[in-house]
C-alpha positions as CSV (number, residue, x, y, z in Angstrom):
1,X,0.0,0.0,0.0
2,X,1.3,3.4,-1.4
3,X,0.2,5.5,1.7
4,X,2.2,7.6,4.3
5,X,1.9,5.4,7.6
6,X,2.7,8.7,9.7
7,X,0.1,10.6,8.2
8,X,-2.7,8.1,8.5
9,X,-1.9,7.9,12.4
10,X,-2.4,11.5,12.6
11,X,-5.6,11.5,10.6
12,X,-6.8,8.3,12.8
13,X,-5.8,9.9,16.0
14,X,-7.7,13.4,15.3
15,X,-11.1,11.6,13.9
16,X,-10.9,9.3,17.1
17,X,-10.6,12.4,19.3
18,X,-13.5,14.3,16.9
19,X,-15.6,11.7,15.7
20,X,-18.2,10.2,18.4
21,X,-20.0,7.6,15.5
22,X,-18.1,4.4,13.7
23,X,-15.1,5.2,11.9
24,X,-13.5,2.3,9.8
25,X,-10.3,2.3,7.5
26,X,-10.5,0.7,4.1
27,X,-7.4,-0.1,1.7
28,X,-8.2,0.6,-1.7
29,X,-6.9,2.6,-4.9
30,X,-3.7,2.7,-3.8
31,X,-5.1,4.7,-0.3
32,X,-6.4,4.5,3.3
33,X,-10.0,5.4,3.4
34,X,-11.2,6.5,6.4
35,X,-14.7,6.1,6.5
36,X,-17.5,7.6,9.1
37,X,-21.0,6.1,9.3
38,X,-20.2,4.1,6.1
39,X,-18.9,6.7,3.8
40,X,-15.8,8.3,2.7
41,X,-14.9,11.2,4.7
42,X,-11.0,11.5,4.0
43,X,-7.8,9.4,2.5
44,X,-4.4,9.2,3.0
45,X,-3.4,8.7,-0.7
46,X,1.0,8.6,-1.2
47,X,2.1,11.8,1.6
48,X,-1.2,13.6,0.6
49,X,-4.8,14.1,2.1
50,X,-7.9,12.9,-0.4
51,X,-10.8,15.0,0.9
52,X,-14.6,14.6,0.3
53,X,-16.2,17.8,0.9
54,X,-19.5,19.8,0.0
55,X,-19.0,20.3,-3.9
56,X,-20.0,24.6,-3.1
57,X,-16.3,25.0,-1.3
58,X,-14.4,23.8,-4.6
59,X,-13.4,27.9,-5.7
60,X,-12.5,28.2,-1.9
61,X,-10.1,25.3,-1.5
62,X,-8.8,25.9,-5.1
63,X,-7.6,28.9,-3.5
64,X,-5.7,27.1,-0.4
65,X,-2.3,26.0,-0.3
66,X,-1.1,23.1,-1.1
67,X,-4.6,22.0,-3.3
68,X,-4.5,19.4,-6.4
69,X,-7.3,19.0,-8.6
70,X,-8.5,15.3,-8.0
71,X,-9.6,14.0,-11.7
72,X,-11.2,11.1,-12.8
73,X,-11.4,10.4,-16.6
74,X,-9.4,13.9,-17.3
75,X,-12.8,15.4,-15.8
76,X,-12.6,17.6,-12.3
77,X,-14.3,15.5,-9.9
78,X,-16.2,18.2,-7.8
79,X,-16.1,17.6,-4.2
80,X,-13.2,15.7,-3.8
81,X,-9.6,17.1,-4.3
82,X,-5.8,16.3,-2.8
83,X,-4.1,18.5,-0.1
84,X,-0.6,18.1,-0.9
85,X,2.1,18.1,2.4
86,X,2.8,21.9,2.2
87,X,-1.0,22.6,2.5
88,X,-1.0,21.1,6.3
89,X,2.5,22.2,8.1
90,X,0.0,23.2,10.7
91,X,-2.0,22.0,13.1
92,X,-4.6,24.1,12.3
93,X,-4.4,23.8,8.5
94,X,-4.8,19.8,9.2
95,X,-7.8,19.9,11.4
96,X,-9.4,22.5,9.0
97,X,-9.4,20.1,5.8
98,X,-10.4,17.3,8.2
99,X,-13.2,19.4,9.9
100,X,-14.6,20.2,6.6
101,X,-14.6,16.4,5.2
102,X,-16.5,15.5,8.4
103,X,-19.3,18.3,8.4
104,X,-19.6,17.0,4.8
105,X,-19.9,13.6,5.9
106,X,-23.1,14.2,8.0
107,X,-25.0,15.7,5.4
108,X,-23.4,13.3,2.1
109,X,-25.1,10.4,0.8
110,X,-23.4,7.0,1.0
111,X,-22.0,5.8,-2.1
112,X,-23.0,1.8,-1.5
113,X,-23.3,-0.8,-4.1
114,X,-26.7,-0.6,-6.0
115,X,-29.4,-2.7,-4.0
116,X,-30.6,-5.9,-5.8
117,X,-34.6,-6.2,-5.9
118,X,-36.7,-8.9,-4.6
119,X,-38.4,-11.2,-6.9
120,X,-40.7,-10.5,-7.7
121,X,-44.3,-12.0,-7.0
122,X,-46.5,-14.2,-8.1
């Protein structure tokens, strides 16, 4: 896994001492998701934060420090974008982008797999 052990602690530390609901850690894409209530709220992807955020602060963050585009299919993918190392030196730049993926996270819609319908009957 391609994925900067250090950072993920800090990221796991600071949801634990934030988050009051289920947070679990998945491995995939090449990055440690760290899920609340079942849905993405923010990735350690290489030495870089992932975030899921509300898709109306894409300008803002574009503006911050340290921001990458995240694209999918040479397509901006609103909502999600990278925080690169320089972007959260500080404590408070860190808890910032992770405050903001987890006010998203209450209001988001999970992503799940599609559900399969009952048979129908006869």
């Amino acid at each position: 896994m391609a994925y900067n052990s250090k950072l993920a602690d800090r990221v796991r530390a600071y949801l634990a001492e934030i988050v009051s609901t289920e947070i679990t850690e998945k491995e995939m894409f090449s990055v440690l998701n760290f899920m609340v209530n079942g849905k993405t709220c923010v990735c350690v992807s290489g030495d870089k934060l992932m975030l899921r955020f509300d898709p109306e602060l894409q300008e803002a963050l574009a503006e911050k420090n340290g921001y990458e585009t995240m694209l999918m299919k040479g397509k901006e993918y609103k909502g999600y974008c990278y925080i690169n190392p320089e972007g959260f030196k500080s404590v408070k730049e860190f808890e910032y982008y992770i405050n903001i993926c987890v006010a998203y996270n209450k209001i988001s819609k999970a992503s799940g797999k599609p559900k399969k319908g009952k048979a129908g009957k006869q």
